[in-house]
PyMOL CGO cylinders between C-alpha atoms (Angstrom):
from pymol import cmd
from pymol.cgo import CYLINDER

trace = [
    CYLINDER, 93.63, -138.44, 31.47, 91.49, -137.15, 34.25, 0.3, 1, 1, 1, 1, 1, 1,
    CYLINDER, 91.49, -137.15, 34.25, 90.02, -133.47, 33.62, 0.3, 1, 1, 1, 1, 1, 1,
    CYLINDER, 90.02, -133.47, 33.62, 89.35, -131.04, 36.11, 0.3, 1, 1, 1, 1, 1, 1,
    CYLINDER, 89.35, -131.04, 36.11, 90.64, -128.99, 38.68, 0.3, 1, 1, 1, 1, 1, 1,
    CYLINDER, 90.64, -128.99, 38.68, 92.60, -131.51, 41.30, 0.3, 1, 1, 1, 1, 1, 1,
    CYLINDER, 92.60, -131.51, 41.30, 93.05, -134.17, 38.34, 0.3, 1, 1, 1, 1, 1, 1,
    CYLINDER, 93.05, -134.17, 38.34, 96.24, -136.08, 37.78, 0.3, 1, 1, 1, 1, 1, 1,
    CYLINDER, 96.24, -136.08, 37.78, 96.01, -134.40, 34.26, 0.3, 1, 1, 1, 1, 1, 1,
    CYLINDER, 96.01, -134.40, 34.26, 96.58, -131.41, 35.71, 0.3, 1, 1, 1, 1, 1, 1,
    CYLINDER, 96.58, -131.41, 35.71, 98.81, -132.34, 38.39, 0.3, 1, 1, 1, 1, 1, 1,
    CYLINDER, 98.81, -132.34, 38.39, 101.05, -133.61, 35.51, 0.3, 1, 1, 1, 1, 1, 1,
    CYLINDER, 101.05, -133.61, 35.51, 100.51, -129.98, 33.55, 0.3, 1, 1, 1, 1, 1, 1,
    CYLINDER, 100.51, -129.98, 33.55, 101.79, -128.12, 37.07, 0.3, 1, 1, 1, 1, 1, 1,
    CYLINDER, 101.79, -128.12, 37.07, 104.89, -130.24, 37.45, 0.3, 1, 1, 1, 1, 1, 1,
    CYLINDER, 104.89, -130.24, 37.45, 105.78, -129.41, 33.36, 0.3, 1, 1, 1, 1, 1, 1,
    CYLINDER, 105.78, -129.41, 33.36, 105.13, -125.96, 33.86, 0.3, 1, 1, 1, 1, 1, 1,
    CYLINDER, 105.13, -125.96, 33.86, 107.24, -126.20, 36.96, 0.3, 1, 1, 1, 1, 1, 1,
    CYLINDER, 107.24, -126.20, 36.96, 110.31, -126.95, 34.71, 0.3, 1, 1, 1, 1, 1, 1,
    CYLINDER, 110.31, -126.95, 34.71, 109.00, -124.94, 31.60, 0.3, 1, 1, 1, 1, 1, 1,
    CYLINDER, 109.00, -124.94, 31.60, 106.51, -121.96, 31.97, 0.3, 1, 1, 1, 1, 1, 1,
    CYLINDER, 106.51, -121.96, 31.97, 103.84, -122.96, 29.64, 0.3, 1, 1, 1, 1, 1, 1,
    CYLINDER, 103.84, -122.96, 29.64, 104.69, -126.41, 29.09, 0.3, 1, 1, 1, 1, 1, 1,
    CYLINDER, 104.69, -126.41, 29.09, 101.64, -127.10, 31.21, 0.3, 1, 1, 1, 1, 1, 1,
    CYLINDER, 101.64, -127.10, 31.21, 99.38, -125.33, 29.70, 0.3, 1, 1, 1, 1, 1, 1,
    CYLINDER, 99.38, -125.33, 29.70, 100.52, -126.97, 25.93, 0.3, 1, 1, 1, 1, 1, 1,
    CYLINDER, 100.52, -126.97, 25.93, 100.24, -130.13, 27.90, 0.3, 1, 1, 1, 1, 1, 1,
    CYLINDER, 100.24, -130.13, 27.90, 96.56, -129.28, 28.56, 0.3, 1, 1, 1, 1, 1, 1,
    CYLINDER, 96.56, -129.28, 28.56, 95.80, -128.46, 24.73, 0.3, 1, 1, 1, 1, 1, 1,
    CYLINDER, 95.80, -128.46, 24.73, 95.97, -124.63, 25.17, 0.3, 1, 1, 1, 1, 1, 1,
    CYLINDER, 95.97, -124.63, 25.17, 99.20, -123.85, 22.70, 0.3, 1, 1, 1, 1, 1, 1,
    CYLINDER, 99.20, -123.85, 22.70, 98.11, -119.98, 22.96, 0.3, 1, 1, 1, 1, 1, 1,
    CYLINDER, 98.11, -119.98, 22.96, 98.56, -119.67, 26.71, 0.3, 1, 1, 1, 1, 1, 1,
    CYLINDER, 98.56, -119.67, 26.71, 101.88, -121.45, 26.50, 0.3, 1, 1, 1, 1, 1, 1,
    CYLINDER, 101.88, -121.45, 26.50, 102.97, -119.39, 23.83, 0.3, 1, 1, 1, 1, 1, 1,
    CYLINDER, 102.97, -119.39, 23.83, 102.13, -116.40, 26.02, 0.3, 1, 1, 1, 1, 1, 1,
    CYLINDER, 102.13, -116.40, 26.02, 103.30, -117.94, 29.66, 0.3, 1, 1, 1, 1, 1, 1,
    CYLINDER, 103.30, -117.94, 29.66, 107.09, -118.89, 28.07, 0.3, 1, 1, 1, 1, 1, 1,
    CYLINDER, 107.09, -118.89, 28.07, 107.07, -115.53, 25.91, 0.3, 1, 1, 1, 1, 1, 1,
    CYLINDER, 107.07, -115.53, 25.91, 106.07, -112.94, 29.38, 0.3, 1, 1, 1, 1, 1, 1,
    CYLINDER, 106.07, -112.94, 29.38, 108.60, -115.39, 31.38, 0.3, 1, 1, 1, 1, 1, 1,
    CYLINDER, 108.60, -115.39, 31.38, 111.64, -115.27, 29.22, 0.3, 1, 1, 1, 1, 1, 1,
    CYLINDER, 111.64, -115.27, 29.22, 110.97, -111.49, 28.76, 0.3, 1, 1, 1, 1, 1, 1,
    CYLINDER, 110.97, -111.49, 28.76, 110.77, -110.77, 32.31, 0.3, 1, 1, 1, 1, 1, 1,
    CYLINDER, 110.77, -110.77, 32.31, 113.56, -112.93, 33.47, 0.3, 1, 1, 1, 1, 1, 1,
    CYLINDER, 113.56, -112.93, 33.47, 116.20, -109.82, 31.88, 0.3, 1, 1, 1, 1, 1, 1,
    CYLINDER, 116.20, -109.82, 31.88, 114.26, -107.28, 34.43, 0.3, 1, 1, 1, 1, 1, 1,
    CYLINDER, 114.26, -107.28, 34.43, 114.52, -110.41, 37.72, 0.3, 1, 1, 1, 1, 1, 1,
    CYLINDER, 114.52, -110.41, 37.72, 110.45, -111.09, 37.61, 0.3, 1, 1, 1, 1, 1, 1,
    CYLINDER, 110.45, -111.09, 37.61, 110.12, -114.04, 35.40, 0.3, 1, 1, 1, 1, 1, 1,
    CYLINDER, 110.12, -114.04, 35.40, 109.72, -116.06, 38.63, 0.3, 1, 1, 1, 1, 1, 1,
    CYLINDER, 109.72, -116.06, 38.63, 106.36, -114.11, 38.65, 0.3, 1, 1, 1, 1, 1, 1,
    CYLINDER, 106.36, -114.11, 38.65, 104.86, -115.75, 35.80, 0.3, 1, 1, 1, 1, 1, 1,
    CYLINDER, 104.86, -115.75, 35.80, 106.41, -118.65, 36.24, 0.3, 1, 1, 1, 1, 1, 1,
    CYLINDER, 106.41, -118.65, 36.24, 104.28, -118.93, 39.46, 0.3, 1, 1, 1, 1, 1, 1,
    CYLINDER, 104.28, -118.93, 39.46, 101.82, -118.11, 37.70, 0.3, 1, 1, 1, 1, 1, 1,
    CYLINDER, 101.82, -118.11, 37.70, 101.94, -120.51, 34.80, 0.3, 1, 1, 1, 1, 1, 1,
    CYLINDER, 101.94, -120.51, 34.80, 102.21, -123.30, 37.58, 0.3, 1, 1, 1, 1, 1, 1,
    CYLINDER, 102.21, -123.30, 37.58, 99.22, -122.04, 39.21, 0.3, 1, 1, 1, 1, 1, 1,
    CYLINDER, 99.22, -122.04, 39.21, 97.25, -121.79, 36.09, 0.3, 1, 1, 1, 1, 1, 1,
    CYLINDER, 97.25, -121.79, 36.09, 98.05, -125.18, 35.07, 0.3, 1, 1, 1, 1, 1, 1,
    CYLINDER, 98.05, -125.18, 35.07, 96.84, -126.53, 38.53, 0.3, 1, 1, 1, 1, 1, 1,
    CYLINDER, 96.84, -126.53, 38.53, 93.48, -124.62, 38.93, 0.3, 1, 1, 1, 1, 1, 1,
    CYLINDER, 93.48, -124.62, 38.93, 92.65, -125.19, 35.14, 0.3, 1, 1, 1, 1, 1, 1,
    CYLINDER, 92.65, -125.19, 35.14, 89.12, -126.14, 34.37, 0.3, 1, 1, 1, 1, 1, 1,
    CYLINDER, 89.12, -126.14, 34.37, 88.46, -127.18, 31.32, 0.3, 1, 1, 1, 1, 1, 1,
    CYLINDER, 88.46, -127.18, 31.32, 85.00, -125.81, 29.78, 0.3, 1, 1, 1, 1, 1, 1,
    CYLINDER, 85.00, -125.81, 29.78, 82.05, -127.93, 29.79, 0.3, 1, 1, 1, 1, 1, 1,
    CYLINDER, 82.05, -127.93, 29.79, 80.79, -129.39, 26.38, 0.3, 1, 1, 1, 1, 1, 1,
]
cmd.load_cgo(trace, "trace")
C-alpha cells in the first residue's frame, strides 16, 4: 500500500473511518489513536457532538503522514 498523504492507503483509511471513527487510523497501524477516535466519538454522541470527531477521525486518516525511517 502506498504511504503518504494523498495515497490510496490512506484514501482507503478515510473511507473506514467514514463508517467507523478510528477504523482508519487501526487501518494505518496506529491502534492507540483508534482506540481514542471510537472512545471520544461514542462518548460524545450522548451530548449530539460525536459528528465532531468523527470529522475529525476522517480527516486525520486522510492527512496522515507517516514518519520517515
Amino acid at each position: 500500500m502506498s504511504t503518504g498523504q494523498g495515497s490510496s492507503g490512506n484514501v482507503l483509511a478515510a473511507i473506514c473511518s467514514f463508517f467507523i471513527p478510528g477504523l482508519g487510523q487501526l487501518v494505518q497501524g496506529r491502534p492507540l489513536k483508534a482506540l481514542l477516535m471510537c472512545v471520544l466519538a461514542v462518548m460524545l454522541w450522548f451530548v449530539l457532538l460525536g459528528w465532531l470527531v468523527h470529522l475529525w477521525s476522517i480527516l486525520d486518516a486522510a492527512l496522515y503522514k507517516p514518519p520517515m525511517n
